[in-house]
C-alpha positions in Angstrom: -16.6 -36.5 32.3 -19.7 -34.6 33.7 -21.6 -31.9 31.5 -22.8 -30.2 34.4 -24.0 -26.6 34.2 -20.7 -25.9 36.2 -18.3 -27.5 33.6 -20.9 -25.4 31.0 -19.6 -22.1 32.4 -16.2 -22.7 32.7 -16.1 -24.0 28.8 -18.0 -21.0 28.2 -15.6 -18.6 29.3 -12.7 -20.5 28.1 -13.7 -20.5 24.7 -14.7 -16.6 24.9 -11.6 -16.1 26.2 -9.6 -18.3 23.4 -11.4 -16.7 20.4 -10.7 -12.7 22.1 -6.8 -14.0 22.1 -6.7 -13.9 18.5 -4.7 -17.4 19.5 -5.5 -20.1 16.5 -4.3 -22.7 18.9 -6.2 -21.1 21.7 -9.1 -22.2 19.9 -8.1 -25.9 18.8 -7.1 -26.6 22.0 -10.8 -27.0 23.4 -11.5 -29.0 20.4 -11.7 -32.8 20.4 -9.3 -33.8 17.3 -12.4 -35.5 15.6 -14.6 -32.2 16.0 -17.2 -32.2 13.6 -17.8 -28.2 12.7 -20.8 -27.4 11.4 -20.5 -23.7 10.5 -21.9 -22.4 7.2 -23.0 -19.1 7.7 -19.0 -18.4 6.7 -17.8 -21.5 5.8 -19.3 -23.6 3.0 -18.7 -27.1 4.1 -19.3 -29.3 7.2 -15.5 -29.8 8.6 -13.9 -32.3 10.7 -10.8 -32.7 12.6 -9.2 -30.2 14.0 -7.0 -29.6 11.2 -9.8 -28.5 8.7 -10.8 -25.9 11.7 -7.5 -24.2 11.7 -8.2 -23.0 8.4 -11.4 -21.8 9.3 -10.0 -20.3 12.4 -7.0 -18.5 10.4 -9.5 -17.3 7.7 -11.9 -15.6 10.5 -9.0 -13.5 11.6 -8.0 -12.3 8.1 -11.6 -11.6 7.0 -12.2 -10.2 10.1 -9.1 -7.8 11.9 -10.1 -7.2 16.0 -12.3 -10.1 16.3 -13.8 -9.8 19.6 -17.0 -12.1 21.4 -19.0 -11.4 24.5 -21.4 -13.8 25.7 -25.0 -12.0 26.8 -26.1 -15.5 27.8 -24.8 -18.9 28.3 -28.2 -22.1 27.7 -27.3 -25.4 28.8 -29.0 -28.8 29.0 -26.4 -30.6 31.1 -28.7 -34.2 30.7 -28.3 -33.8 26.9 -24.7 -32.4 27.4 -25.1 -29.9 25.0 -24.8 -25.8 25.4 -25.6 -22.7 23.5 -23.8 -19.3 23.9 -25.7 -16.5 22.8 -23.0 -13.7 21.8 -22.6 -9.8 20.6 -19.5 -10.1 18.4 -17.6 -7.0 17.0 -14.5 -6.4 14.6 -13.3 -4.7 11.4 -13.6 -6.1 7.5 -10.7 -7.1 5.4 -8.5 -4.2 4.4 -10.2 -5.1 0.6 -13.1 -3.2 2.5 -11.3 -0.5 4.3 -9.7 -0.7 7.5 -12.2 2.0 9.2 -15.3 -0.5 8.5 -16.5 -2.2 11.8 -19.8 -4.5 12.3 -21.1 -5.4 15.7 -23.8 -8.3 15.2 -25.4 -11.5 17.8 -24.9 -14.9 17.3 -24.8 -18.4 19.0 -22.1 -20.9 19.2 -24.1 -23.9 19.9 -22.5 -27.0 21.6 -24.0 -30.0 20.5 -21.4 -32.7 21.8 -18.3 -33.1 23.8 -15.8 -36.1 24.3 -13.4 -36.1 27.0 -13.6 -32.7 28.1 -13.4 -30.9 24.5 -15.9 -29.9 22.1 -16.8 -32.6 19.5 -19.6 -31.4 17.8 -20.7 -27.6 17.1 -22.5 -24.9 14.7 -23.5 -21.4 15.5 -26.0 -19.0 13.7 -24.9 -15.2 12.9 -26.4 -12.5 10.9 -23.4 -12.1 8.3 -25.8 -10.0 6.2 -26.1 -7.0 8.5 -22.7 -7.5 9.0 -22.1 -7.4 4.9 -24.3 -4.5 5.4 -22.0 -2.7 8.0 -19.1 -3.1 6.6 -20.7 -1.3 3.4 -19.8 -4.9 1.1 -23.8 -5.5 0.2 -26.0 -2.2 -0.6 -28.4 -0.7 2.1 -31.4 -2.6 3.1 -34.4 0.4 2.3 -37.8 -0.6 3.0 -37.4 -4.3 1.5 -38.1 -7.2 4.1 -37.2 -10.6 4.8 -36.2 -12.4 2.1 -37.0 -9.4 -0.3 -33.9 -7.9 -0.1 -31.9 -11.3 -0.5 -33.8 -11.8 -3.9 -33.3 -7.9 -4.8 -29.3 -8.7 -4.6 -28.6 -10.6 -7.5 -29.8 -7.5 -9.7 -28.3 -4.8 -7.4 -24.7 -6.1 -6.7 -21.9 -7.3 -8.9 -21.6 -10.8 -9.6 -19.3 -12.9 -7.0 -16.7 -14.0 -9.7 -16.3 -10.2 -10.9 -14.7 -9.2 -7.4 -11.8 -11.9 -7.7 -11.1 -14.7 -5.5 -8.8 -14.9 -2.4 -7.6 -18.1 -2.3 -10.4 -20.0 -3.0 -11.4 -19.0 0.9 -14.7 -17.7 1.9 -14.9 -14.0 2.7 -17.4 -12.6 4.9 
């Protein structure tokens, strides 16, 4: 199968349109059954199959209630078949964090491989701390820059552990 800019777009807006459906099998569908997921902004671990993404999947739309994408730019490099889709996402935080919390953030879901028609190999890059930060989970930023207020958080925030676990799942 060709990985022309054409086939580009129309994967682009198909996977948009899967992840605004709130649709777990939306999702998996355009994934090749041996995807190899590299996502660990939220997740911690490299996953593969496209079992291991359903959890993922299912533990987005907990953590995050209205989940919602818009691409602002699709990249391709149909010779190296590989894509990047430069997004604005927006939803709401876990009800642990209030319902009325919302973040709006950018991101990209970068295609790195596809077998057969699907998706075999992906990560993306977001800015979960201004999205922590919206939804009022980390403490405000101040003056403090780049990695200055990362360092400043073990001393200003509880520890992890003292918030409780759910389920052994990431949260955002």
């Amino acid at each position: 199968m060709s990985t022309d800019h054409q086939f580009f777009e129309d994967f682009a807006r198909r996977w948009v349109d899967a992840w605004n459906s709130g649709s777990t099998d939306r999702v998996l569908e355009l994934l090749h059954p041996d995807i190899t997921w590299d996502e660990r902004v939220f997740w911690p671990e490299v996953l593969h199959g496209r079992e291991a993404v359903r959890v993922y999947v299912e533990a987005v739309w907990r953590a995050m209630p209205g989940y919602r994408m818009e691409e602002r730019q699709l990249f391709t490099a149909p010779t190296e078949g590989r894509a990047l889709v430069f997004f604005r996402q927006t939803g709401r935080g876990p009800a642990g964090l209030g319902e009325n919390r919302s973040f709006e953030t950018q991101g990209c879901d970068i295609f790195l491989g596809f077998t057969d028609g699907l998706l075999s190999d992906y990560t993306a890059t977001f800015d979960i701390v201004d999205m922590l930060r919206q939804l009022e989970a980390l403490p405000p930023r101040g003056q403090l820059k780049g990695g200055a207020y990362l360092m400043s958080l073990p001393r200003r925030a509880e520890p992890v552990g003292a918030r409780g676990a759910r389920g052994g799942e990431p949260t955002p």
